[in-house]
KEGUSE-494378 format. One record per residue (C-alpha): x, y, z; residue in one letter. Coordinates in nm, 3 decimals. Layout:
REC      east     north        up   zavex
REC         X         Y         Z       A
...
***
This chain:
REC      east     north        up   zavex
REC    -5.967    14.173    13.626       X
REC    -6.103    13.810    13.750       X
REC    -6.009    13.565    13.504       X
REC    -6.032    13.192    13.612       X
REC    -5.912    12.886    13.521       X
REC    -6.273    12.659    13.371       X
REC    -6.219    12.359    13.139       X
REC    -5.887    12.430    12.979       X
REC    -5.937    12.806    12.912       X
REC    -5.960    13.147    13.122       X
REC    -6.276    13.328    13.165       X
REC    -6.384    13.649    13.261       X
REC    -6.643    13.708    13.503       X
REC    -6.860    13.919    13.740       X
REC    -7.117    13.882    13.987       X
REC    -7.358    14.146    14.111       X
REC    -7.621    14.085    14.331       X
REC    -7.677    13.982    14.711       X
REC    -7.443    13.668    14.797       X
REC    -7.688    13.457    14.897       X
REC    -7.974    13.524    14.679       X
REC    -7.977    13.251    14.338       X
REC    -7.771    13.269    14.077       X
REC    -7.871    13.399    13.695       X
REC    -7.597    13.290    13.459       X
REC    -7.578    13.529    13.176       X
REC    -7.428    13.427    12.814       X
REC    -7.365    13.632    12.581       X
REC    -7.372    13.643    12.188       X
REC    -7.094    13.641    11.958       X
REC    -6.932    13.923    11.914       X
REC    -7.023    14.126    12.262       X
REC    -6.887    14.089    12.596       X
REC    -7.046    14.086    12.928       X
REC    -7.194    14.441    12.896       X
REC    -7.475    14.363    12.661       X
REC    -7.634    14.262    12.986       X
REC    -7.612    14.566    13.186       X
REC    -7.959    14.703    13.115       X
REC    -8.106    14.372    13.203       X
REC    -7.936    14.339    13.506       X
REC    -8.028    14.676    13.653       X
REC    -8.351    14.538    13.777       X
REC    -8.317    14.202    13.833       X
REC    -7.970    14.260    14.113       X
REC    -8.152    14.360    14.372       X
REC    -8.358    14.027    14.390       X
REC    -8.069    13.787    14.196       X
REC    -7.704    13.728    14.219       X
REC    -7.597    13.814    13.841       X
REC    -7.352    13.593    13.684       X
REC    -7.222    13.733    13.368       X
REC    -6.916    13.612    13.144       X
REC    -6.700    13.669    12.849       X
REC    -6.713    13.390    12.593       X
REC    -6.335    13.248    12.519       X
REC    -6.219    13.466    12.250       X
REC    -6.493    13.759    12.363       X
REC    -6.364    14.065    12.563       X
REC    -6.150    13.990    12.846       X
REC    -6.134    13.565    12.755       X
REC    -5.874    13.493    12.567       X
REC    -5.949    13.248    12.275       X
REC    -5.845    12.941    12.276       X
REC    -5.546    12.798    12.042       X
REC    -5.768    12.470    11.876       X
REC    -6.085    12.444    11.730       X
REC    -6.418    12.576    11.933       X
REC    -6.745    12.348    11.997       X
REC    -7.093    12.442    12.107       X
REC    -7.091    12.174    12.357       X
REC    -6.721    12.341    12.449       X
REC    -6.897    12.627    12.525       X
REC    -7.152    12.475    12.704       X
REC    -6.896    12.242    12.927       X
REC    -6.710    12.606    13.018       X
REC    -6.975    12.752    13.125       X
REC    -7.051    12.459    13.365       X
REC    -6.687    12.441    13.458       X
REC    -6.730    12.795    13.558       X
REC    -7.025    12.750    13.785       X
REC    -6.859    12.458    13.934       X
REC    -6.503    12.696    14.004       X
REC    -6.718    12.985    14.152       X
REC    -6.916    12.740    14.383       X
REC    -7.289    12.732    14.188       X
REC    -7.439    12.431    14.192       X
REC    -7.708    12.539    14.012       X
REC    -7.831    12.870    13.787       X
REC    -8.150    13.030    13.618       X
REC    -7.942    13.032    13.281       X
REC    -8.004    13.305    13.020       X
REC    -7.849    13.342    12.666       X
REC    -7.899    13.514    12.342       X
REC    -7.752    13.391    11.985       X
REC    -7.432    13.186    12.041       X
REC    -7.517    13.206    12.431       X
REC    -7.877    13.094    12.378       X
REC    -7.669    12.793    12.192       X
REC    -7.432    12.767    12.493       X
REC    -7.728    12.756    12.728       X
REC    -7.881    12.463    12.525       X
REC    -7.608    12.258    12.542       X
REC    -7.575    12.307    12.901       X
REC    -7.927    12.181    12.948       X
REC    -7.862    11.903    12.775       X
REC    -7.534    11.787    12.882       X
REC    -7.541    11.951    13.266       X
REC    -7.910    11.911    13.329       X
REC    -7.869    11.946    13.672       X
REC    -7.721    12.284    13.658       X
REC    -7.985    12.442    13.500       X
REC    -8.320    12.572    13.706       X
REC    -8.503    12.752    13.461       X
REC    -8.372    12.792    13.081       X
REC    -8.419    13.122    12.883       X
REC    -8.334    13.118    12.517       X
REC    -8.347    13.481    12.332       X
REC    -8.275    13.521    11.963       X
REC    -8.125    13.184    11.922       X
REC    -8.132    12.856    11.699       X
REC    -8.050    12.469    11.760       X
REC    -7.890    12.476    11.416       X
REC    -7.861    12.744    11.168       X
REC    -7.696    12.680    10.844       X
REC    -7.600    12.717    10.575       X
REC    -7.246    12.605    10.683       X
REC    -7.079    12.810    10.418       X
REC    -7.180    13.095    10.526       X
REC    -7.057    13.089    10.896       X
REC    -6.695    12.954    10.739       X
REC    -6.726    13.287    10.460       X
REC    -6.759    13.512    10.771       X
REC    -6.444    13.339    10.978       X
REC    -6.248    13.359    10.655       X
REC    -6.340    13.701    10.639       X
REC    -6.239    13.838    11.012       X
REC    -5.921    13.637    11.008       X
REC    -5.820    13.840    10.671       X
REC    -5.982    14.178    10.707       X
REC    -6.056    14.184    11.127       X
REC    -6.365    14.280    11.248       X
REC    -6.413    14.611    11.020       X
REC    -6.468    14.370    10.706       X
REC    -6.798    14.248    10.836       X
REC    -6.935    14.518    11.073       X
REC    -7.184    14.691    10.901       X
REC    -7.354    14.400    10.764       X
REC    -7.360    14.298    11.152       X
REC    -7.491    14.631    11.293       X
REC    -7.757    14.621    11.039       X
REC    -7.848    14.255    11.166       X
REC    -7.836    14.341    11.516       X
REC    -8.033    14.631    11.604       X
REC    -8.351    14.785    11.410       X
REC    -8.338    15.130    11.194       X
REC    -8.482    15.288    11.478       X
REC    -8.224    15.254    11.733       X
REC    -8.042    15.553    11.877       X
REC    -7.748    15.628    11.636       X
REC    -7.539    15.737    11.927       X
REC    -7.568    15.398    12.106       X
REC    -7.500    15.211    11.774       X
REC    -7.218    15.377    11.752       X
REC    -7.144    15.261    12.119       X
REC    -7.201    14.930    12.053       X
REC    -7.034    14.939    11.713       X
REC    -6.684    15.002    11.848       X
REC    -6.724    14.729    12.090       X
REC    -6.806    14.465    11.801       X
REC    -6.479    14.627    11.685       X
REC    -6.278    14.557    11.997       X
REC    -6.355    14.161    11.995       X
REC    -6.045    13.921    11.893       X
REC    -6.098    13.805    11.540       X
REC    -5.957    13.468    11.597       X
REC    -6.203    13.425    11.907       X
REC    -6.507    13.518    11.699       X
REC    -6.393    13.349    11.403       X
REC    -6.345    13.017    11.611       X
REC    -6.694    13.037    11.743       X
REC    -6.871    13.056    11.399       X
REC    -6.705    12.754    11.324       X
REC    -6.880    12.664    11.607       X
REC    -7.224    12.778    11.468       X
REC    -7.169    12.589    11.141       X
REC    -7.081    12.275    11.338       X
REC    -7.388    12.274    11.546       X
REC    -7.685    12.055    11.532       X
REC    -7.823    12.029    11.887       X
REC    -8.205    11.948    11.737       X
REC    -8.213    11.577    11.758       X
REC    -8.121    11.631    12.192       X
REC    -8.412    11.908    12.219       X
REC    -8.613    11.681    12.375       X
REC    -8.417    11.575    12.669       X
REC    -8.395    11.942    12.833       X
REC    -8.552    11.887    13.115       X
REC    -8.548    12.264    13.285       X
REC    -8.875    12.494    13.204       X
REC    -8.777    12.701    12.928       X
REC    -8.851    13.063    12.782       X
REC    -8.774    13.104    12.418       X
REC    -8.765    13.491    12.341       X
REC    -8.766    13.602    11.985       X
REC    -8.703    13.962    11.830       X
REC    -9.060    14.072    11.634       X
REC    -8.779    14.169    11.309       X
REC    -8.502    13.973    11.395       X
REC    -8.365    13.892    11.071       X
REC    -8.130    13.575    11.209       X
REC    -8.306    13.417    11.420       X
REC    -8.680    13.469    11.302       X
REC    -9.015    13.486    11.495       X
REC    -9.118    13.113    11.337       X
REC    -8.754    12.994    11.394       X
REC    -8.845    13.068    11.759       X
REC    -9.096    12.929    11.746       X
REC    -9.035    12.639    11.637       X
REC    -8.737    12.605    11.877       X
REC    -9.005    12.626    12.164       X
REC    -9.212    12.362    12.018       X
REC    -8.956    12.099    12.040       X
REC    -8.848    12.162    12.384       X
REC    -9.115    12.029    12.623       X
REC    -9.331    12.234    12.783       X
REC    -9.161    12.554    12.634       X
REC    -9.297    12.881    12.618       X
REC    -9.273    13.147    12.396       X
REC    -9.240    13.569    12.421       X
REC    -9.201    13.778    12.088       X
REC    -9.034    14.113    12.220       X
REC    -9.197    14.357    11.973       X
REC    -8.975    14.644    11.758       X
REC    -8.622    14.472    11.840       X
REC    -8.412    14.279    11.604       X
REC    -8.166    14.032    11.688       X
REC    -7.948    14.203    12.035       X
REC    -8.297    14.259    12.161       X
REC    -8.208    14.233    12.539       X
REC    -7.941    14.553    12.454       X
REC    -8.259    14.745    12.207       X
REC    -8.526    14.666    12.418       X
REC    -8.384    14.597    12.779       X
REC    -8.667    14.675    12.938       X
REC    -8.898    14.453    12.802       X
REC    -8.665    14.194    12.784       X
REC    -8.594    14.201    13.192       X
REC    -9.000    14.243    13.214       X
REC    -9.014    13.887    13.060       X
REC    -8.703    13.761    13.255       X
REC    -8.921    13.894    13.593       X
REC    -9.206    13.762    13.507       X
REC    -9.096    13.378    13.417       X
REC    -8.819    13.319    13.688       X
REC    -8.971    13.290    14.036       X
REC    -9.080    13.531    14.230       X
REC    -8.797    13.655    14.505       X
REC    -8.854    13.911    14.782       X
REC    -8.569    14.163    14.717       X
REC    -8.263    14.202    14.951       X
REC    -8.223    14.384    15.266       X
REC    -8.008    14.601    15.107       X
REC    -8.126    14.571    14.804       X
REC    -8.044    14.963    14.713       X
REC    -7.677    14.832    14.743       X
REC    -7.690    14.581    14.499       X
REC    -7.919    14.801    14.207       X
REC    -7.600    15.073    14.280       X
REC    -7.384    14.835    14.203       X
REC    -7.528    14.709    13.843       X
REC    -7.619    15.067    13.790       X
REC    -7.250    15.187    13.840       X
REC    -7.123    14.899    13.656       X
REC    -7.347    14.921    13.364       X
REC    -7.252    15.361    13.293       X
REC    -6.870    15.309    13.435       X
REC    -6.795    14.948    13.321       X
REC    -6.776    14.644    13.489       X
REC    -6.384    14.660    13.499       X
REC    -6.355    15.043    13.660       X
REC    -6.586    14.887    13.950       X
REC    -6.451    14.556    13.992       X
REC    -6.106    14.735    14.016       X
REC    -6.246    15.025    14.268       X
REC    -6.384    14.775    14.485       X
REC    -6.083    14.515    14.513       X
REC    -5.848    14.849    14.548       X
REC    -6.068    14.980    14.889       X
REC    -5.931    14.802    15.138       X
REC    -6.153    14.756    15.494       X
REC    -6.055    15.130    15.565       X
REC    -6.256    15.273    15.211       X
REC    -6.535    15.025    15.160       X
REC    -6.759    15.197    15.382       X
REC    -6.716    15.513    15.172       X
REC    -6.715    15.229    14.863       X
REC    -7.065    15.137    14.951       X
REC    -7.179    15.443    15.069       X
REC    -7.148    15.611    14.718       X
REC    -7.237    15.331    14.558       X
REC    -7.604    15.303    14.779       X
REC    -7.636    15.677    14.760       X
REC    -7.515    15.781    14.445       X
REC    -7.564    15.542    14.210       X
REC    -7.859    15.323    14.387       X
REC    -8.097    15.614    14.475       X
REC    -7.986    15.914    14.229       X
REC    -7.914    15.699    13.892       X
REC    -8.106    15.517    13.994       X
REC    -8.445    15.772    14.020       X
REC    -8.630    15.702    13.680       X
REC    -8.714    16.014    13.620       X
REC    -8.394    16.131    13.482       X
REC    -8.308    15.961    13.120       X
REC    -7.951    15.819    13.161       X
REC    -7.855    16.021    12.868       X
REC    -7.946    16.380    13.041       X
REC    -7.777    16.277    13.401       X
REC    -7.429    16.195    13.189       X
REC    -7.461    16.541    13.018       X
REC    -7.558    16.661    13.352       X
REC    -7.270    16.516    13.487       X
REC    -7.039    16.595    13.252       X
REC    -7.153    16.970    13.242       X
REC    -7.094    17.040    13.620       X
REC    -6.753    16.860    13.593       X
REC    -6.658    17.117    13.356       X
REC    -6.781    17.420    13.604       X
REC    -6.625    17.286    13.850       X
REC    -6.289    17.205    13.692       X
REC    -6.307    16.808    13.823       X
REC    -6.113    16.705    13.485       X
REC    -6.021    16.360    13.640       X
REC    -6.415    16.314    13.705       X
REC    -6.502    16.454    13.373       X
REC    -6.284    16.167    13.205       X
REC    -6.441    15.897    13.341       X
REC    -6.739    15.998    13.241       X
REC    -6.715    16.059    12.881       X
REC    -6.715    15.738    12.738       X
REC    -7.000    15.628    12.958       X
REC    -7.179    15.919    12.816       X
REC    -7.158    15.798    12.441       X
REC    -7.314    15.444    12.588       X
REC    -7.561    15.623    12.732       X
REC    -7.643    15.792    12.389       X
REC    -7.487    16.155    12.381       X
REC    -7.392    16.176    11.988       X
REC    -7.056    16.347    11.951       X
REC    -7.233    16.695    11.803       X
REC    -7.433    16.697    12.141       X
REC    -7.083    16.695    12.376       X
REC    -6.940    16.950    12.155       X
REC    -7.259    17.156    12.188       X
REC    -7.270    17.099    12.593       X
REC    -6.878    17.196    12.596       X
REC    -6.985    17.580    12.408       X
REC    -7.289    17.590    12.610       X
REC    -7.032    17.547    12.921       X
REC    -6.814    17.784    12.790       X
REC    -7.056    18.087    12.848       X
REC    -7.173    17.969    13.153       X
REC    -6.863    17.798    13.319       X
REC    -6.573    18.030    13.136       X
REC    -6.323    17.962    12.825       X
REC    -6.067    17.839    13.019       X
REC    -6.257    17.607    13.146       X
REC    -6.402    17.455    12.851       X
REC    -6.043    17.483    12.705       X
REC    -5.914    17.214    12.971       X
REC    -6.286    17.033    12.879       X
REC    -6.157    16.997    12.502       X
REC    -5.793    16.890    12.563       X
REC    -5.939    16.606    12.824       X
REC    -6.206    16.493    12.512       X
REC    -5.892    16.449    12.274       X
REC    -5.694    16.270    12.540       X
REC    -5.970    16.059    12.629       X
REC    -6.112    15.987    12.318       X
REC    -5.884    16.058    12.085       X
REC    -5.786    16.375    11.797       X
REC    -6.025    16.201    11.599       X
REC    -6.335    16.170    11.743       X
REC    -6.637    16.334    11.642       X
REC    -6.448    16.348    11.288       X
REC    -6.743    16.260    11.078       X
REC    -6.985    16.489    11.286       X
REC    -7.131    16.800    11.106       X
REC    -6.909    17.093    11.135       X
***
């Protein structure tokens, strides 16, 4: 797991993307990690070298032990770009990263190519309420505000499966680190500096974002010069995670135009294995190969996940219970593991495993669905799929 050492803290990182192609520094929003980006990345690594990060006190950065700023977060994100050798990045954030990325245009101006802002605000009180929430997560942890979150993030529509993905990882972030960074919020003022961001700028707003609202947005454009504005229609507030499509559509069509890599197959395998596997399963498969295995590294990656996950015209969702079904037949358990959990990001509810599992069993054999069941409570634990109907 990279961590390195950027103004006084650790960070997290991970690039993917050819090594010489520019840089797109990815921020994310509080409370989510590095993987709310995945879906975005996909199509943009073939062309861009990816930066993503954890925000201190998000994921895999540990928070730090004073008070957080905006322009703290902004100053660590330019300390990181300055330890991994990038002079300068397209910079993209959403919500507390769309704040991060406006501080870095302010204060770094010279870091910063082209600025996209999604779902974000140069100040959004009241105060109170951003001190109400900290006090809450520092006595009751995350589960004491995470419904009122989910139902602020992501539209009624959105698939119940990957809410409940993305749920769980709201539930997994340090509540001292995302405490620290409302404070943050409620500190913030960054509208009377607007005007000296000097980098063309995107602002992106959700169409029902409830935080961050469509004339919010818009009137966050209108006071940075020359902005422009995109309203990403149906998505709420994580709109680059409910509508990542669109959302890398507008990223495509506003940064400039870049023939893709040679090997630009490599580079999509590698954001598409990352994005169903996790960025930390990769990073560690790849720094574990050696010179002797990353041939056969980069030959699965091209072939596998490049070309065959990454063929459109197979849904994520039925290639993991594709997966996950010839796993079972063929008694791979060690396989079928590490491929469960990607299969609830990808959107398979826990009714449709267990159905896959007795479909299996007729076609595959008891014993082998047997072994199937035992790995599913070992992986994910004797209570999962609790609340599912019987």
């Amino acid at each position: 797991m990279p961590l390195i050492d950027a103004n006084g803290t650790k960070l997290f990182y991970d690039f993917t993307g050819p090594a010489d192609a520019p840089v797109v520094a990815f921020s994310n929003s509080l409370g989510t990690t590095a993987e709310m980006w995945d879906h975005v990345v996909r199509p943009l690594a073939s062309t861009f070298r990816c930066l993503r990060y954890d925000t201190c006190g998000h994921g895999r950065s540990p928070a730090r032990s004073g008070p957080v700023t905006v322009r703290m977060l902004a100053d660590d994100l330019a300390a990181l770009m300055d330890a991994l050798g990038v002079a300068r990045a397209h910079v993209v954030g959403l919500s507390l990263g769309g704040m991060t990325a406006q501080a870095l245009a302010i204060h770094h101006p010279g870091k910063v190519a082209d600025l996209v802002l999604m779902a974000t605000a140069a100040y959004l009180p009241p105060a109170e309420n951003w001190h109400a929430r900290a006090k809450a997560v520092r006595a009751g942890g995350m589960r004491a505000i995470v419904d009122a979150v989910m139902a602020r993030w992501f539209t009624p529509a959105v698939d119940p499966a990957r809410l409940a993905w993305y749920r769980g990882l709201f539930l997994g972030i340090d509540p001292e680190g995302y405490a620290a960074c409302c404070e943050a919020i409620a500190a913030m003022d960054l509208r009377p500096d607007l005007g000296r961001i000097s980098a063309s700028t995107l602002v992106v707003a959700g169409s029902d974002d409830p935080v961050t609202d469509v004339a919010g947005s818009r009137a966050l454009a209108a006071a940075i010069p020359g902005a422009r504005f995109a309203v990403v229609e149906n998505a709420s507030h994580l709109l680059a995670i409910e509508r990542a499509d669109e959302t890398a559509a507008l990223l495509k069509g506003f940064l400039p135009a870049i023939p893709a890599a040679p090997d630009g197959t490599l580079a999509s395998g590698y954001a598409n294995r990352k994005a169903v596997l996790g960025i930390d399963h990769v990073q560690r498969s790849a720094a574990a190969a050696g010179p002797f295995a990353r041939p056969w590294q980069e030959f699965i990656t091209r072939i596998a996940w490049g070309e065959t996950w990454g063929d459109p015209t197979l849904p994520w969702k039925t290639r993991s219970l594709v997966t996950l079904a010839m796993m079972v037949a063929l008694g791979r358990e060690a396989e079928f593991k590490l491929h469960l959990k990607p299969a609830l990001k990808n959107g398979v509810s826990p009714d449709e495993l267990r159905a896959l599992l007795l479909h299996a069993a007729v076609y595959a054999g008891v014993p082998a669905v047997n072994g199937a069941f035992a790995a599913v409570r070992e992986t994910l634990g004797e209570d999962f799929g609790k609340d599912a109907p019987a």
